[in-house]
ROTOR-41027 format. One record per residue (C-alpha): residue number from 1; x negated, y negated, z negated; residue in three letters. Coordinates in nm, 2 decimals, m for minus. Last residue first. Layout:
// ROTOR-41027
   pos       xx       yy       zz   code
   NUM        X        Y        Z    ALA
...
END
This chain:
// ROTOR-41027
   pos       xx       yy       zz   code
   513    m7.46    m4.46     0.95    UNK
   512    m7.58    m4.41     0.60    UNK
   511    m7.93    m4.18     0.62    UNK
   510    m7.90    m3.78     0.53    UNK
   509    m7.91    m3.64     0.22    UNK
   508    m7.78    m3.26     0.28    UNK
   507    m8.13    m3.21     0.37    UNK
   506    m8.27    m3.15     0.00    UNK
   505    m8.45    m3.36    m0.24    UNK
   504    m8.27    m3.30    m0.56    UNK
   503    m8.24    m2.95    m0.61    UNK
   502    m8.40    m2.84    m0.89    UNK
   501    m8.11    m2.99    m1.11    UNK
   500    m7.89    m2.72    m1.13    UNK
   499    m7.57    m2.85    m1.06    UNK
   498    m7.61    m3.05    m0.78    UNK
   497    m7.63    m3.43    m0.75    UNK
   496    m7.44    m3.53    m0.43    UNK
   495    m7.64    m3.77    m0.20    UNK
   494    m7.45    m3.74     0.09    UNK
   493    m7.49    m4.06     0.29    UNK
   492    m7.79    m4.35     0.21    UNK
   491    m7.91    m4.66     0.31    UNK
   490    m7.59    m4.92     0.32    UNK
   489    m7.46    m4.68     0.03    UNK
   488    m7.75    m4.74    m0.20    UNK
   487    m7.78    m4.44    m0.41    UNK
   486    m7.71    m4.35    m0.75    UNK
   485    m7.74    m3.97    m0.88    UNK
   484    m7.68    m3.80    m1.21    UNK
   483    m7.67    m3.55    m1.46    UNK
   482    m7.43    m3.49    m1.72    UNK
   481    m7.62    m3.36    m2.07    UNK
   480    m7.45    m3.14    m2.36    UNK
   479    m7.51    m3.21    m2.67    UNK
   478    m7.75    m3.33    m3.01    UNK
   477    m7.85    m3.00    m3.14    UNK
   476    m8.09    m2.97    m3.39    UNK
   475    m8.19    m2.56    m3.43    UNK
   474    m8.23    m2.27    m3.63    UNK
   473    m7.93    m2.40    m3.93    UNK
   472    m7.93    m2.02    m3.96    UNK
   471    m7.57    m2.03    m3.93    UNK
   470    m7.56    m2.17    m3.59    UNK
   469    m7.82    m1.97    m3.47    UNK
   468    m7.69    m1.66    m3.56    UNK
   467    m7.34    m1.81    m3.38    UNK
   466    m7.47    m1.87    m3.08    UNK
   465    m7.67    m1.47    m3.06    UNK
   464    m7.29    m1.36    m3.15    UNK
   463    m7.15    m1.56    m2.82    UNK
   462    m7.44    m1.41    m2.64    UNK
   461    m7.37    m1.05    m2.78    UNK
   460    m6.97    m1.09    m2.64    UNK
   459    m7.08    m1.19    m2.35    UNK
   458    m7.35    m0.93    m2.24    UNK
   457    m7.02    m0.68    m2.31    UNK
   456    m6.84    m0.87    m2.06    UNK
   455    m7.08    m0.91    m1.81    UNK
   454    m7.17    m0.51    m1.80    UNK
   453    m7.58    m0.43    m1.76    UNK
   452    m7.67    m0.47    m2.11    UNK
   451    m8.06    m0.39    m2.18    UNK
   450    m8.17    m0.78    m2.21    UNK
   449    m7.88    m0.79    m2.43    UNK
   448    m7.95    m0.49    m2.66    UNK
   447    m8.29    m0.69    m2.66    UNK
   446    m8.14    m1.03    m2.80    UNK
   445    m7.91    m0.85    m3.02    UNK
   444    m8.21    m0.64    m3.26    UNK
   443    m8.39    m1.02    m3.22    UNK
   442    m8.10    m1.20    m3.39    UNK
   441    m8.06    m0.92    m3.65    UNK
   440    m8.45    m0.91    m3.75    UNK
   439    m8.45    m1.32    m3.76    UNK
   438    m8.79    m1.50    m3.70    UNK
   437    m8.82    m1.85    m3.55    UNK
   436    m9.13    m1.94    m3.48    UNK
   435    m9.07    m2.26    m3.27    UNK
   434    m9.27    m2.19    m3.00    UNK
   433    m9.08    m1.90    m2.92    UNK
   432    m9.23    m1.91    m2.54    UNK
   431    m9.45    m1.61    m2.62    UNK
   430    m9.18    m1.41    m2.72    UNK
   429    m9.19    m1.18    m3.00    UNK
   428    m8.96    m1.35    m3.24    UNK
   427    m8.66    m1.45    m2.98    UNK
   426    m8.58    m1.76    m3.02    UNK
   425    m8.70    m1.96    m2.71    UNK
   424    m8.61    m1.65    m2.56    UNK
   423    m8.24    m1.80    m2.55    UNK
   422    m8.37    m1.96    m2.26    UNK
   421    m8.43    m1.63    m2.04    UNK
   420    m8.13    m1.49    m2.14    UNK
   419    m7.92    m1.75    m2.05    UNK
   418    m7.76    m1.67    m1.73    UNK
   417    m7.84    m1.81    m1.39    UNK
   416    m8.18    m1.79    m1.41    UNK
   415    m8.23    m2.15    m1.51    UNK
   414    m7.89    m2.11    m1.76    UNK
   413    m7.94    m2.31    m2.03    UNK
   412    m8.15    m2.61    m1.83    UNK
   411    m8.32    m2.74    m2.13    UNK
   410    m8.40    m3.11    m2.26    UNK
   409    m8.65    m3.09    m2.58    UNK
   408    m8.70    m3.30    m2.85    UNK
   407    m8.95    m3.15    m3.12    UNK
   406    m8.89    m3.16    m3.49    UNK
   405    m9.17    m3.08    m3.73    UNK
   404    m9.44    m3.10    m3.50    UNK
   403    m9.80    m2.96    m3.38    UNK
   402    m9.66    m2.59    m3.29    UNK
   401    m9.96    m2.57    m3.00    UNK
   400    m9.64    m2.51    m2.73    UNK
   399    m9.49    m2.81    m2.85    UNK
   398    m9.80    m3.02    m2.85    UNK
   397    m9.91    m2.94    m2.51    UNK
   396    m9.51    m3.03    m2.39    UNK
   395    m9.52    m3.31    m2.59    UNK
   394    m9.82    m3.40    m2.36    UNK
   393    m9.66    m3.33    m2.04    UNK
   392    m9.37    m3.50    m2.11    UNK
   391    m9.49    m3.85    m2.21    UNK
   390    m9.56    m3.96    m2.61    UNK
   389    m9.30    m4.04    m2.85    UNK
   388    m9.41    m3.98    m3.21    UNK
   387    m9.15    m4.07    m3.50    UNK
   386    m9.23    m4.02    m3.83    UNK
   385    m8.96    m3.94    m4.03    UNK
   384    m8.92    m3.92    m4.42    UNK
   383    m8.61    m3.78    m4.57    UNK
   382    m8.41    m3.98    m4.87    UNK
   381    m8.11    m3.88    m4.67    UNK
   380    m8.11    m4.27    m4.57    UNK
   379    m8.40    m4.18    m4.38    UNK
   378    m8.23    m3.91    m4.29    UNK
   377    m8.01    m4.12    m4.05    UNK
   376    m8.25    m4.37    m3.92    UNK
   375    m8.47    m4.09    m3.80    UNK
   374    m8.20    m3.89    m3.67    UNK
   373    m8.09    m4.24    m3.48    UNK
   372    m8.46    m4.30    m3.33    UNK
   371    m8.47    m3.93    m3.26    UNK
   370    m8.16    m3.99    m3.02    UNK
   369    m8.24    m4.24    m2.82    UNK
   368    m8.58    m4.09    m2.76    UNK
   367    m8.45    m3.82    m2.63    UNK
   366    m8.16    m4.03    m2.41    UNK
   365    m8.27    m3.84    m2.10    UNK
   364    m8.64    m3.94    m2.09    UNK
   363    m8.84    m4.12    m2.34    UNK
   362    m9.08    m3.84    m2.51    UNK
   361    m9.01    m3.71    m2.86    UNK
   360    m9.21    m3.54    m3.12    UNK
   359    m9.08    m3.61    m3.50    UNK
   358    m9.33    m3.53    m3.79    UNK
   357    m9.10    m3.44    m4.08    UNK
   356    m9.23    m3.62    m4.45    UNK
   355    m9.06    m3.46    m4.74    UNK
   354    m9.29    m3.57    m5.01    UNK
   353    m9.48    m3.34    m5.18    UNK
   352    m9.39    m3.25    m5.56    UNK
   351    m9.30    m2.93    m5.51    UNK
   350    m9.04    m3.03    m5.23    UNK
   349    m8.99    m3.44    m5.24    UNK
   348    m8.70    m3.67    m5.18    UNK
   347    m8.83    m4.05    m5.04    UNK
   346    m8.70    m4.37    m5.13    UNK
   345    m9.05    m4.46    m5.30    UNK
   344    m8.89    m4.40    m5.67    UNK
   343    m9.17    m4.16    m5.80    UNK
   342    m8.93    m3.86    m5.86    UNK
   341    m8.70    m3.86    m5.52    UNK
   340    m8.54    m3.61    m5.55    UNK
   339    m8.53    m3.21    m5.40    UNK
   338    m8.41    m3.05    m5.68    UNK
   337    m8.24    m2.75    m5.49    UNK
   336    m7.89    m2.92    m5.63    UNK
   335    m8.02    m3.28    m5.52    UNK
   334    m8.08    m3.15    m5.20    UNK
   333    m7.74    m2.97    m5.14    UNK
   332    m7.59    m3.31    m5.28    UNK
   331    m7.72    m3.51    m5.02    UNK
   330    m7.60    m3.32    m4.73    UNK
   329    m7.24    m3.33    m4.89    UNK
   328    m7.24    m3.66    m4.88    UNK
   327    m7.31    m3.68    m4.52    UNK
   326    m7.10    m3.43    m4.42    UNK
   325    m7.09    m3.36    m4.05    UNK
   324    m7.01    m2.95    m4.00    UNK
   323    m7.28    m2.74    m4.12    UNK
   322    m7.06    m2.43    m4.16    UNK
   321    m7.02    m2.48    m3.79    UNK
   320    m6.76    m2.23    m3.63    UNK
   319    m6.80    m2.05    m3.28    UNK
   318    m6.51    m1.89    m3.11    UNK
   317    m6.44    m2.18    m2.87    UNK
   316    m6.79    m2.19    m2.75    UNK
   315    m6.73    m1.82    m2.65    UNK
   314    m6.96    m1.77    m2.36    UNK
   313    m6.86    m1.87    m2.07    UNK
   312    m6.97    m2.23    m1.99    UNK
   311    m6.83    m2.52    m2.04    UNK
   310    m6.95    m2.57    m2.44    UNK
   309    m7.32    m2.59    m2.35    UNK
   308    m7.53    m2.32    m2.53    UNK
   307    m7.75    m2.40    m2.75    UNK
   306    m7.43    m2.44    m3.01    UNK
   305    m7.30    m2.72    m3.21    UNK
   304    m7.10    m2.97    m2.95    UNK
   303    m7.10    m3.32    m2.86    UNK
   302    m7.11    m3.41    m2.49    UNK
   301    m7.41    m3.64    m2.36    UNK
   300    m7.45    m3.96    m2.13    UNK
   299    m7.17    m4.08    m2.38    UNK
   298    m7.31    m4.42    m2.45    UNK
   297    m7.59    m4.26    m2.55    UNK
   296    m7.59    m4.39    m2.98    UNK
   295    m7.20    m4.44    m2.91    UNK
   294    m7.02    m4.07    m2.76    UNK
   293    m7.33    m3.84    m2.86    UNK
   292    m7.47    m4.04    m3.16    UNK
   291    m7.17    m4.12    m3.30    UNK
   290    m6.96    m3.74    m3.24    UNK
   289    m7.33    m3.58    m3.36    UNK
   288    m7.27    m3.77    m3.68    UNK
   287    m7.54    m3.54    m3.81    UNK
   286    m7.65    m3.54    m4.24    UNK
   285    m7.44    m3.19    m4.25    UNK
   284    m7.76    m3.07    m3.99    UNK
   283    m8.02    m3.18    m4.18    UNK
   282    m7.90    m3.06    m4.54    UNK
   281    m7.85    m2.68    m4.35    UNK
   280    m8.22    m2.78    m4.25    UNK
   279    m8.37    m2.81    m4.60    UNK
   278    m8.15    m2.58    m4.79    UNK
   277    m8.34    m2.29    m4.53    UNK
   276    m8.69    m2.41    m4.60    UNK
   275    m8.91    m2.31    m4.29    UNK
   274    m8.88    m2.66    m4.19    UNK
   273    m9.17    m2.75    m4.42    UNK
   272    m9.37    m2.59    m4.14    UNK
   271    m9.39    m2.26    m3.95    UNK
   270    m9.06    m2.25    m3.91    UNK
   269    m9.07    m2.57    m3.63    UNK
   268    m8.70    m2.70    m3.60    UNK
   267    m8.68    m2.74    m3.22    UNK
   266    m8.48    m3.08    m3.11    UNK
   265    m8.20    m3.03    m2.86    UNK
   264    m8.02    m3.19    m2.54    UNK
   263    m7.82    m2.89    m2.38    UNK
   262    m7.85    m2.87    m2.02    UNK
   261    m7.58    m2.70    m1.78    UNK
   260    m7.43    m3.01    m1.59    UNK
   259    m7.13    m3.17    m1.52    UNK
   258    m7.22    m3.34    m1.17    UNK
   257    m7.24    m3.73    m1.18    UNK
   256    m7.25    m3.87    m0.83    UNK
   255    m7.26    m4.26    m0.79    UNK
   254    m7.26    m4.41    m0.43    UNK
   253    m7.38    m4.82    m0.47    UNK
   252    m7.26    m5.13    m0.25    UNK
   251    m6.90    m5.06    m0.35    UNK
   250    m7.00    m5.15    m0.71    UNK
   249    m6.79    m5.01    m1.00    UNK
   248    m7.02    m4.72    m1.02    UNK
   247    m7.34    m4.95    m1.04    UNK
   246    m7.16    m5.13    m1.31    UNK
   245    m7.11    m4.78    m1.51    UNK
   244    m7.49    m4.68    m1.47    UNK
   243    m7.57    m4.98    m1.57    UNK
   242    m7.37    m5.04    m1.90    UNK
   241    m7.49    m4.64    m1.94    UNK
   240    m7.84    m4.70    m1.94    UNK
   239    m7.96    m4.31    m1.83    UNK
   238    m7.98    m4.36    m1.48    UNK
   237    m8.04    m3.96    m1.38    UNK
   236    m8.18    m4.00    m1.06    UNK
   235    m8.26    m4.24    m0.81    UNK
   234    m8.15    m4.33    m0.38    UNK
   233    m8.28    m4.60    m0.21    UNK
   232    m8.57    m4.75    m0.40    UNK
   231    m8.76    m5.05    m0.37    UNK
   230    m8.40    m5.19    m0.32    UNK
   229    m8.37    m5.44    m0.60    UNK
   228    m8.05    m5.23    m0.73    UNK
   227    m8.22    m4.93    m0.67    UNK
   226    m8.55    m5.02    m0.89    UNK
   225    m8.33    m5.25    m1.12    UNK
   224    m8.11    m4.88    m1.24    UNK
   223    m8.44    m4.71    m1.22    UNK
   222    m8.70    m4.91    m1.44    UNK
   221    m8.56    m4.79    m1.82    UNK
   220    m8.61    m4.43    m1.77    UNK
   219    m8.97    m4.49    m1.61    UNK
   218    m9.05    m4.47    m1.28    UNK
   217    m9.20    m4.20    m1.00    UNK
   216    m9.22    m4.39    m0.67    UNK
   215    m9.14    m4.10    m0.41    UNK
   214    m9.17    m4.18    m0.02    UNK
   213    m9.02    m3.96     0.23    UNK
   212    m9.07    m3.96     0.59    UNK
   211    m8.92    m3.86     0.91    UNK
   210    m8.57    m3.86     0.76    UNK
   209    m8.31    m3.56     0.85    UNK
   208    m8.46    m3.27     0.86    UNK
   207    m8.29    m3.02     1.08    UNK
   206    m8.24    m2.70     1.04    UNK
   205    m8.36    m2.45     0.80    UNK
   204    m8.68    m2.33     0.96    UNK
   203    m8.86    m2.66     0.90    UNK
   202    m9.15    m2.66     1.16    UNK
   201    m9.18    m3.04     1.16    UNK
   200    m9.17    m3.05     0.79    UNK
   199    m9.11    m3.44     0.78    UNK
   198    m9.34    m3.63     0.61    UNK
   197    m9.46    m3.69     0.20    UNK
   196    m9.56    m3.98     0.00    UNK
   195    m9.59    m3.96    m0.37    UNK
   194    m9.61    m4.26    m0.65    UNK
   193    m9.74    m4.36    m0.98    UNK
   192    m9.68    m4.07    m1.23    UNK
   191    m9.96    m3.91    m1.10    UNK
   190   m10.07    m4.03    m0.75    UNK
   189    m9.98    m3.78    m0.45    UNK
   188   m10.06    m3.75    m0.09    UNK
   187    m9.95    m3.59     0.24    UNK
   186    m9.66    m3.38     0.09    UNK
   185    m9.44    m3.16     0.34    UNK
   184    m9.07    m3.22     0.38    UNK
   183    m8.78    m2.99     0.45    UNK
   182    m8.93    m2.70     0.19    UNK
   181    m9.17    m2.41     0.34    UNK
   180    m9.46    m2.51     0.13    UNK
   179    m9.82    m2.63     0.12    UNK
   178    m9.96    m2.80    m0.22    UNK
   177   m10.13    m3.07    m0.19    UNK
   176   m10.23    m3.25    m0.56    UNK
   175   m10.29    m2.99    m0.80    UNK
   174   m10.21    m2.73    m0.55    UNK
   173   m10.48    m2.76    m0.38    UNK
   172   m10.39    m2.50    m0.04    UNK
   171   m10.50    m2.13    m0.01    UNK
   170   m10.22    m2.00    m0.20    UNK
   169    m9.97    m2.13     0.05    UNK
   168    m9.68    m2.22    m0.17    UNK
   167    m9.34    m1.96    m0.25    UNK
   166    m9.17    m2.11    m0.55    UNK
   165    m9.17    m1.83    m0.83    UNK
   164    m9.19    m2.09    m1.09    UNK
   163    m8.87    m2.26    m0.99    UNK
   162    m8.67    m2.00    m1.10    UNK
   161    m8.46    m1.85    m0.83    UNK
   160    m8.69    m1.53    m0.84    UNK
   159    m8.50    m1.47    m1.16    UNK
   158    m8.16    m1.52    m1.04    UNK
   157    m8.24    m1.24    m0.76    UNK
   156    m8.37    m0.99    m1.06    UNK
   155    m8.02    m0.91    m1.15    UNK
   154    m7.94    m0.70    m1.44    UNK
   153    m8.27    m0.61    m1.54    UNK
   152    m8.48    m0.30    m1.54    UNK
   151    m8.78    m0.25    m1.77    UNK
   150    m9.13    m0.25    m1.67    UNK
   149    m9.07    m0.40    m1.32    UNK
   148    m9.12    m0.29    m1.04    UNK
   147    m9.17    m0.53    m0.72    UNK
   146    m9.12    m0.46    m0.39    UNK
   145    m9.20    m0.73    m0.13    UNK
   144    m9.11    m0.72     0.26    UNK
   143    m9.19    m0.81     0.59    UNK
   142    m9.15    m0.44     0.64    UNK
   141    m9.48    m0.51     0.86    UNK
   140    m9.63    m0.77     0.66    UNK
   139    m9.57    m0.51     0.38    UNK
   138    m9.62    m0.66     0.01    UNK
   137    m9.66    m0.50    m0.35    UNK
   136    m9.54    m0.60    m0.71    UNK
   135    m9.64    m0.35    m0.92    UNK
   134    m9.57    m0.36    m1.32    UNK
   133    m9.36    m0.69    m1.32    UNK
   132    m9.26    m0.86    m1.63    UNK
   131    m9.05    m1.13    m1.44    UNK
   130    m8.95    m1.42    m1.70    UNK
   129    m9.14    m1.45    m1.94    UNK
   128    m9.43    m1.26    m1.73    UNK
   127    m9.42    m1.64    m1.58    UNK
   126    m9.57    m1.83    m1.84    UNK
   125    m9.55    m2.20    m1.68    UNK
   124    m9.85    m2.26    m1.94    UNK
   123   m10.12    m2.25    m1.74    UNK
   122   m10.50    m2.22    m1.84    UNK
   121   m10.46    m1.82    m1.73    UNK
   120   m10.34    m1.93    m1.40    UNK
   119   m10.35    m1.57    m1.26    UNK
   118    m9.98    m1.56    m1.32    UNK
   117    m9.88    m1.87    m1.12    UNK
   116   m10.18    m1.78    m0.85    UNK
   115   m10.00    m1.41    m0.84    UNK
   114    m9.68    m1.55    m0.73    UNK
   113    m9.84    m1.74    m0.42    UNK
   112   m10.04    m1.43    m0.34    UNK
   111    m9.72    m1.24    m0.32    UNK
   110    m9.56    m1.49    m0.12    UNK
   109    m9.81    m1.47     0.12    UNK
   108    m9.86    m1.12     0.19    UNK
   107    m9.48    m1.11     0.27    UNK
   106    m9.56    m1.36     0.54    UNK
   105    m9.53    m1.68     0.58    UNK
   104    m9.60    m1.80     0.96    UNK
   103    m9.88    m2.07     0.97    UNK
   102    m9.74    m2.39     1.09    UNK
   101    m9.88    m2.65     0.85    UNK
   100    m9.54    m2.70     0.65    UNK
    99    m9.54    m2.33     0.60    UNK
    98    m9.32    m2.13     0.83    UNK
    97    m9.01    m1.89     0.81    UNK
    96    m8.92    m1.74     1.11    UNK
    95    m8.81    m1.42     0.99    UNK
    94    m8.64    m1.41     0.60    UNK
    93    m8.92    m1.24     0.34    UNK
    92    m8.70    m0.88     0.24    UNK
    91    m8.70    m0.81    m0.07    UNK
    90    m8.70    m0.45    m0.24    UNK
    89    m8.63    m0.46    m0.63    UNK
    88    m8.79    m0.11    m0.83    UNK
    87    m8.57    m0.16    m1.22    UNK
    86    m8.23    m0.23    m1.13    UNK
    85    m8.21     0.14    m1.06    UNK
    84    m8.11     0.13    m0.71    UNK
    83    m8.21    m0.17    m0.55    UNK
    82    m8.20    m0.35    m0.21    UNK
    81    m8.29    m0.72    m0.08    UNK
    80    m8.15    m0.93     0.22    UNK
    79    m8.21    m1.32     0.38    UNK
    78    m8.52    m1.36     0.14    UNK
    77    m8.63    m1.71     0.19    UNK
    76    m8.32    m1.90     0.03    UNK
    75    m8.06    m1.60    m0.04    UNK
    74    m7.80    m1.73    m0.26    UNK
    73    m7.71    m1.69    m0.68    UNK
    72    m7.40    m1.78    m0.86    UNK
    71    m7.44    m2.11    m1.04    UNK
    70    m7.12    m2.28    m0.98    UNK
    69    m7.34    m2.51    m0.77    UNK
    68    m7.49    m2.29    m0.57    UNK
    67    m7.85    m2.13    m0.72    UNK
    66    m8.16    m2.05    m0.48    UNK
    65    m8.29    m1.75    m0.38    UNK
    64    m8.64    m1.67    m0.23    UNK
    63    m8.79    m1.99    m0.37    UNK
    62    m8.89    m2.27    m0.20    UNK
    61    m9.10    m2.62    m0.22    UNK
    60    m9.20    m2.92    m0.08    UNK
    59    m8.84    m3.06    m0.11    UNK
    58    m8.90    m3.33    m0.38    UNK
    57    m8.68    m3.12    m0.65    UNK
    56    m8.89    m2.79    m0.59    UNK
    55    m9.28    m2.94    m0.64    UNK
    54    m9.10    m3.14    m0.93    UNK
    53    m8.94    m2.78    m1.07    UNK
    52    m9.31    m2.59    m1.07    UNK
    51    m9.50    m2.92    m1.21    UNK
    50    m9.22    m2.90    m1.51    UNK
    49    m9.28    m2.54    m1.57    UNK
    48    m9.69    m2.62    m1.64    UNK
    47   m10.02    m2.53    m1.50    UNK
    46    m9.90    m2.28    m1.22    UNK
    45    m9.62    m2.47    m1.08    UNK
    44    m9.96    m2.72    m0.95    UNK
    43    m9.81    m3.02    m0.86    UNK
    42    m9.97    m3.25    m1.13    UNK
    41    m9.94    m3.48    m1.41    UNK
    40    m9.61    m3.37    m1.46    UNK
    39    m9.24    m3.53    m1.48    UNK
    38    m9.24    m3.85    m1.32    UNK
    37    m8.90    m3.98    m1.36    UNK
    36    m8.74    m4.01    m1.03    UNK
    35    m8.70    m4.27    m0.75    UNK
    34    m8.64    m4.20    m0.42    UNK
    33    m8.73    m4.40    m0.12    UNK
    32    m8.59    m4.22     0.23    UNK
    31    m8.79    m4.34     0.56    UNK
    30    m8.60    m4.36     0.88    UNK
    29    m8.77    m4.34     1.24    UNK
    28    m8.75    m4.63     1.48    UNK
    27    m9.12    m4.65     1.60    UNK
    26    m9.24    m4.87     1.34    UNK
    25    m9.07    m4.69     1.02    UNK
    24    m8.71    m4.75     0.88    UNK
    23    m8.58    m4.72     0.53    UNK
    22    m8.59    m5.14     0.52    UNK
    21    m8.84    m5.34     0.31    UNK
    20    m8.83    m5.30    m0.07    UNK
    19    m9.21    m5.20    m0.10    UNK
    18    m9.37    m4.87    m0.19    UNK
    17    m9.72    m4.93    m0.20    UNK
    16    m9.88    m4.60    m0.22    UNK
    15   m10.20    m4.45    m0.46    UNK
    14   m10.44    m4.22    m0.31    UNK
    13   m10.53    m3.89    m0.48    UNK
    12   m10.88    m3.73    m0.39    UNK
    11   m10.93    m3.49    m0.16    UNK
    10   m10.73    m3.67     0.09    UNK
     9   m10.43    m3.44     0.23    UNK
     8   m10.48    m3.49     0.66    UNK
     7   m10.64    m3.13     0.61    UNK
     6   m10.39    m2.93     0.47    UNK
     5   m10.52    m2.54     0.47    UNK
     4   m10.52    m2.32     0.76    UNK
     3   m10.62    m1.94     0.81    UNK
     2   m10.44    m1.80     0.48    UNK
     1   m10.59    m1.48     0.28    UNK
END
């Protein structure tokens, strides 16, 4: 195990004052503010996913690959790898690579920093979902890791892109010090109030360009003042669109907005009154999903009808929606099943019940936004919602425990680089099908896919996977979601949102000159 362990981290978490006072420290050095939407409770990748993507997106963290902007995959901290049968990978841990605290990573290390993620059995990042390893073995004198898997896949590299598989010294508290290889090493951390971190001094990718970092984690409706007041210099993802347009009108302000490759959904929970098929196919012909995407958001989101995001390719132009907006029509597919409203309280009922849907939402990337209109719009269905917006983490908790009707979610589609691992979230004998969705076809496709090797042919099944959904009325799509960064430009040069969204701290962002 590791020699050295953090010890300027306090063991308990101390809380920062982030002022609006120039990016500069004492002794001349700069200081970059960033403000972000705090996503988890803590920075342990092995409790949740969303702790494993903010250890990435403030540059503490690494992964031996990493994604380019058109998605095709990179060496990060493996700089060569080897397979035959896509089914034994051999990677090769980069020389010269060092944890923030000096101590050389070896291939021993990242093993034991993938085995913490699995070994986390109160966790929920799930990690055998996406690497079902059989061995996985290190040689500090190879410097290299071999993993077999239980079945082959077409590129493992993607995989071991995902955030989850960040390489951290083992040995370090993760929950609120984790040690990585990234640009900027953490030196204390408040939940969902505030992080400070300092320059990596042994950084082995170049230079770091500020000496400090300071994170003040806000909510969606505090960023657009936080930059514009200066307590921040750079923030992501404004999602008021009046301000995020003013702020690109102003010379003062850099805006980058990167097409991006999330889809904006709620889960339809099966295992509820959702289960009813003439229920859903009503809920979907209810949707002005051109209103809410273009007017309710203020376009922040593209319309469309699959999981799948309409710019990518995978036969979006081949799809149909039997479900297409039809208000009327929505209302008469009830009234044919004999769903009515029999007591006169503006609510439809199924076996005498009333059709009540318990609505989980959290306020981040329009979600909330958009329940608020669903529930306004099936309310005049004659449908009962009750909304409950709560923080990520804990939507999260309720997701995975099936404790909703609807549940708002915000995916990356293609996280590995293609997306098989996200269209798990259907497939009946996953463990991250917290939906419980159940179709014999859909699952007979999903694993000729995980077994098809050629692009093409895995094409054509994820265009026919789409369409199942879309006919099954599986899932409430609301679009397609840009993301977004706004910096000061008196502060801040080359802050250019990337693609996939784990990379949002990195040292392309250098101070303005």
């Amino acid at each position: 195990m590791k020699r050295h362990v953090m010890a300027t981290v306090l063991a308990g978490a101390m809380a920062l004052s982030i002022l609006a006072a120039p990016a500069a420290l004492a002794d001349g050095g700069s200081t970059l503010k960033f403000g972000c939407f705090g996503y988890a409770d803590t920075m342990d990748p092995g409790d949740m996913i969303n702790a494993a993507w903010q250890v990435m997106r403030v540059g503490v963290g690494e992964c031996l690959y990493k994604f380019n902007d058109d998605m095709t995959v990179d060496y990060w901290l493996s700089d060569e790898y080897s397979t035959e049968d896509n089914r034994t990978w051999v990677f090769h841990i980069r020389d010269g690579v060092q944890f923030s605290d000096g101590s050389e990573v070896t291939a021993q290390d990242v093993v034991d920093s993938w085995m913490k993620v699995y070994d986390n059995e109160e966790g929920t990042s799930s990690p055998r979902k996406f690497m079902d390893y059989e061995t996985i073995e290190a040689d500090d004198d190879a410097r290299t890791v071999t993993v077999t898997l239980k079945a082959a896949v077409p590129n493992l590299c993607k995989v071991l892109a995902y955030p989850v598989f960040v390489v951290l010294d083992a040995d370090s508290e993760w929950d609120y010090a984790p040690v990585g290889t990234g640009p900027y090493a953490l030196t204390a951390f408040e939940s969902k109030v505030n992080a400070s971190l300092t320059k990596n001094e042994y950084y082995w990718d170049g230079e770091v360009p500020f000496d400090s970092l300071e994170v003040l984690f806000l909510s969606e409706d505090n960023k657009a003042m936080a930059v514009q007041a200066g307590d921040v210099d750079l923030v992501e993802n404004i999602t008021n669109t009046s301000d995020l347009m003013a702020l690109e009108a102003d010379d003062n302000y850099n805006v980058s907005i990167a097409q991006g490759v999330r889809c904006g959904f709620a889960y339809m929970n099966f295992d509820g009154i959702l289960a009813d098929a003439t229920l859903r196919r009503a809920i979907q012909m209810a949707m002005d999903d051109e209103t809410m995407c273009n007017i309710t958001v203020g376009g922040l989101y593209t319309p469309g009808m699959s999981v799948l995001p309409s710019t990518l390719a995978y036969g979006y132009e081949n799809l149909t929606d039997p479900y297409a907006y039809d208000p009327a029509g929505a209302a008469a597919l009830l009234d044919e099943a004999g769903y009515v409203d029999t007591d006169g309280d503006g609510v439809r009922e199924i076996g005498g019940e009333k059709i009540s849907l318990n609505y989980i939402t959290y306020p981040n990337r329009k979600l909330s936004d958009f329940a608020e209109a669903i529930q306004a719009t099936l309310t005049e269905l004659g449908i009962e919602v009750i909304i409950n917006s709560t923080d990520a983490d804990s939507e999260w908790n309720m997701m995975v425990n099936g404790e909703y009707d609807l549940c708002d979610s915000n995916w990356t589609t293609v996280g590995t680089g293609d997306p098989t691992e996200y269209l798990a979230n259907w497939y009946g004998p996953s463990e991250g099908n917290y939906c419980g969705y159940q179709n014999d076809e859909w699952d007979a496709l999903y694993e000729e896919l995980a077994a098809t090797f050629d692009e093409e042919a895995r094409a054509d099944i994820i265009e026919q996977l789409q369409q199942i959904l879309i006919d099954d009325a599986a899932v409430l799509v609301h679009g397609y979601y840009n993301s977004s960064f706004t910096s000061r430009a008196d502060r801040v040069a080359n802050a250019n949102i990337h693609t996939a969204d784990y990379y949002w701290i990195t040292t392309e962002i250098t101070p303005a000159q």
